[in-house]
C-alpha positions in Angstrom: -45.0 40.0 -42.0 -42.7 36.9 -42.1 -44.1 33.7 -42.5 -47.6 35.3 -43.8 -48.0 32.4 -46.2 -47.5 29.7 -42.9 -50.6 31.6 -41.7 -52.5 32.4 -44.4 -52.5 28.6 -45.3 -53.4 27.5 -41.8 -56.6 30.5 -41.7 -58.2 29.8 -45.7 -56.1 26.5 -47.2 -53.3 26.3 -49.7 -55.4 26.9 -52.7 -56.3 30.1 -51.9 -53.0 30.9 -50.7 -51.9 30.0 -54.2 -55.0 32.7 -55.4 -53.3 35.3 -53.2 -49.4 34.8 -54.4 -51.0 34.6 -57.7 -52.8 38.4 -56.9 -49.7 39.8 -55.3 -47.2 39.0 -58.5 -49.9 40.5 -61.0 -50.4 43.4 -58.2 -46.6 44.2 -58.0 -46.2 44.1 -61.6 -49.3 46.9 -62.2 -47.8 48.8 -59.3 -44.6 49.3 -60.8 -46.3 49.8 -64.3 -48.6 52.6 -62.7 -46.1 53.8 -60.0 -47.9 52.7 -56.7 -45.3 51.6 -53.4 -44.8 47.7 -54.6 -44.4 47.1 -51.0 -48.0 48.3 -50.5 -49.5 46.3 -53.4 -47.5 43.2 -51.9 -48.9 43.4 -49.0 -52.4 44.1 -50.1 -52.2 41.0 -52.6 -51.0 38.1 -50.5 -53.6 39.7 -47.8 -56.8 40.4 -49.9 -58.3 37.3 -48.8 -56.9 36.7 -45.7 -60.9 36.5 -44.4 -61.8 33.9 -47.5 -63.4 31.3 -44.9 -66.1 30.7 -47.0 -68.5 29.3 -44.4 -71.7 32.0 -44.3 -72.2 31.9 -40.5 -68.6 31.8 -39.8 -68.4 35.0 -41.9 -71.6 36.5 -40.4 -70.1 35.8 -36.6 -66.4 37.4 -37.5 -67.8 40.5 -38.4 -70.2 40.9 -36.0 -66.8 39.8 -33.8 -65.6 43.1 -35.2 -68.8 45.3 -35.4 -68.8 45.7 -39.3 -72.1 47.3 -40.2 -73.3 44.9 -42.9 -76.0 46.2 -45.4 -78.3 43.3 -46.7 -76.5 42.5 -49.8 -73.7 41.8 -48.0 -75.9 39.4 -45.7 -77.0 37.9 -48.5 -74.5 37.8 -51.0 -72.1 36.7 -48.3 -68.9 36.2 -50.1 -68.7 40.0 -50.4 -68.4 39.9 -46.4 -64.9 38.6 -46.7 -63.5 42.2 -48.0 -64.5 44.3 -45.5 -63.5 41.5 -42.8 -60.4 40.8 -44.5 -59.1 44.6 -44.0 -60.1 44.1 -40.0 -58.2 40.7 -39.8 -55.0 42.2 -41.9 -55.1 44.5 -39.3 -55.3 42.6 -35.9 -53.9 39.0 -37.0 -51.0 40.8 -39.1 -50.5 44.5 -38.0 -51.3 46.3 -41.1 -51.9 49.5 -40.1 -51.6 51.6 -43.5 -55.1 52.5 -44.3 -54.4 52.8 -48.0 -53.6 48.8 -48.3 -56.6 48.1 -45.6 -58.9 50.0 -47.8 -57.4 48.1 -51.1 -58.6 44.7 -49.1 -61.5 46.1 -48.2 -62.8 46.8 -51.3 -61.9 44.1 -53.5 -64.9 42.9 -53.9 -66.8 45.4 -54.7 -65.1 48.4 -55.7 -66.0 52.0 -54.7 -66.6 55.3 -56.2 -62.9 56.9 -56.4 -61.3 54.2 -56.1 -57.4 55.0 -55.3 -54.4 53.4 -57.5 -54.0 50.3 -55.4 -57.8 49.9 -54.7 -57.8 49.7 -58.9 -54.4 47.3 -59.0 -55.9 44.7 -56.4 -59.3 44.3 -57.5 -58.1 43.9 -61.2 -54.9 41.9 -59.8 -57.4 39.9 -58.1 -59.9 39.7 -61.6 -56.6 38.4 -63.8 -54.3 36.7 -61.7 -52.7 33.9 -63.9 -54.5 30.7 -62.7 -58.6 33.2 -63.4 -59.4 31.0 -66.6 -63.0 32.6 -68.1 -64.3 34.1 -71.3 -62.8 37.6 -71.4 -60.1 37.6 -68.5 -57.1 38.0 -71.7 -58.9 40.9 -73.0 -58.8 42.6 -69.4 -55.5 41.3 -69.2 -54.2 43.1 -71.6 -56.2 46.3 -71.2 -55.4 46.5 -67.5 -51.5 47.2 -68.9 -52.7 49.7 -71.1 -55.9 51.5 -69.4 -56.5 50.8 -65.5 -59.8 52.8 -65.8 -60.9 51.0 -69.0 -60.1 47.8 -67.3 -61.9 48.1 -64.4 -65.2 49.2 -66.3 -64.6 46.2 -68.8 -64.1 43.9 -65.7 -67.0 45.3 -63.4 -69.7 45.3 -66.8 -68.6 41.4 -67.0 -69.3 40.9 -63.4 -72.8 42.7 -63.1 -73.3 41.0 -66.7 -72.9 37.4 -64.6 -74.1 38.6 -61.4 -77.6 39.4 -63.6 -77.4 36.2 -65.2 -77.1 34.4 -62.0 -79.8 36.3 -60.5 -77.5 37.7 -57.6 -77.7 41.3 -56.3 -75.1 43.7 -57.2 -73.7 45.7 -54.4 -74.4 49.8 -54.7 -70.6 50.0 -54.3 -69.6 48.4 -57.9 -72.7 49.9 -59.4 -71.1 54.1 -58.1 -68.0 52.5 -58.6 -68.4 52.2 -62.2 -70.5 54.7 -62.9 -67.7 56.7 -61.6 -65.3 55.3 -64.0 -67.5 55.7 -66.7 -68.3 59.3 -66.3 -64.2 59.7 -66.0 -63.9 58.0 -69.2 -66.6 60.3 -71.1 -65.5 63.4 -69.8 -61.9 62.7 -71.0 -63.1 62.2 -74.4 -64.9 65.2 -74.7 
């Protein structure tokens, strides 16, 4: 893992290695808060976007390069493409092999139903990071040091909220994702 950062600004460009230093400091600091292996939440925070290219047909021929089974939001919400790429490329470009930290790339994005400690820590880490400047990214800020779970619904409701308003699909994955979260929530204050 030495000279990631050498790499990772050669592969996706210096701003978004600045994005992804950024991701793993706010990911290390909710690691230790939560007790999650900092080294795993490193790892998973400099590498989340390892497969940020950006360009759609780029993105489309990498993970057919890989055989990653893409459903048809994916295809057409494209920028989701780059998590479940990324966790193929942290593997083969940079050796990752713990699945924990591969699955915590590969679902940035989106989120799943059950999400893990670290799968919560880098898709919030990646949803506050210091230089994410939008209305409501203080308020999740601050709740995602006091209540990961509460967090993650208050972040995911804000992104299907602009996902809606920009008339883009939501993936199935956030949607279970937070309904799983949500049912957590109620059944804890029953």
């Amino acid at each position: 893992m030495d000279n990631v950062q050498e790499i990772l600004i050669e592969k996706i460009g210096k701003k978004r290695v600045e994005h992804s230093i950024g991701v793993m400091e706010t990911a290390m600091e909710l690691a230790k808060l939560y007790y999650v292996d900092m080294d795993k939440a490193k790892i998973a925070g400099i590498l989340h976007d390892c497969a940020k290219y950006g360009d759609k047909s780029y993105l489309l021929k990498r993970a057919s390069d890989f055989d990653i089974i893409l459903d048809k939001i994916m295809i057409e919400n494209y920028q989701l493409i780059h998590g479940p790429l990324g966790a193929e490329v942290a593997k083969e470009d940079f050796g990752v092999k713990d699945e924990e930290i591969l699955n915590a790339i590969r679902y940035h994005t989106t989120g799943r139903e059950n999400m893990t400690l670290l799968d919560k820590i880098i898709y919030l880490a990646d949803y506050i990071e210091p230089s994410r400047n939008f209305l409501g990214v203080e308020k999740a800020r601050k709740l995602a040091f006091e209540n990961l779970d509460k967090s993650l619904i208050y972040a995911m409701d804000n992104t299907v909220i602009q996902l809606i308003k920009t008339s883009k699909l939501i993936h199935l994955d956030t949607i279970k994702a937070r309904n799983y979260l949500v049912l957590k929530e109620n059944s804890m204050d029953l």
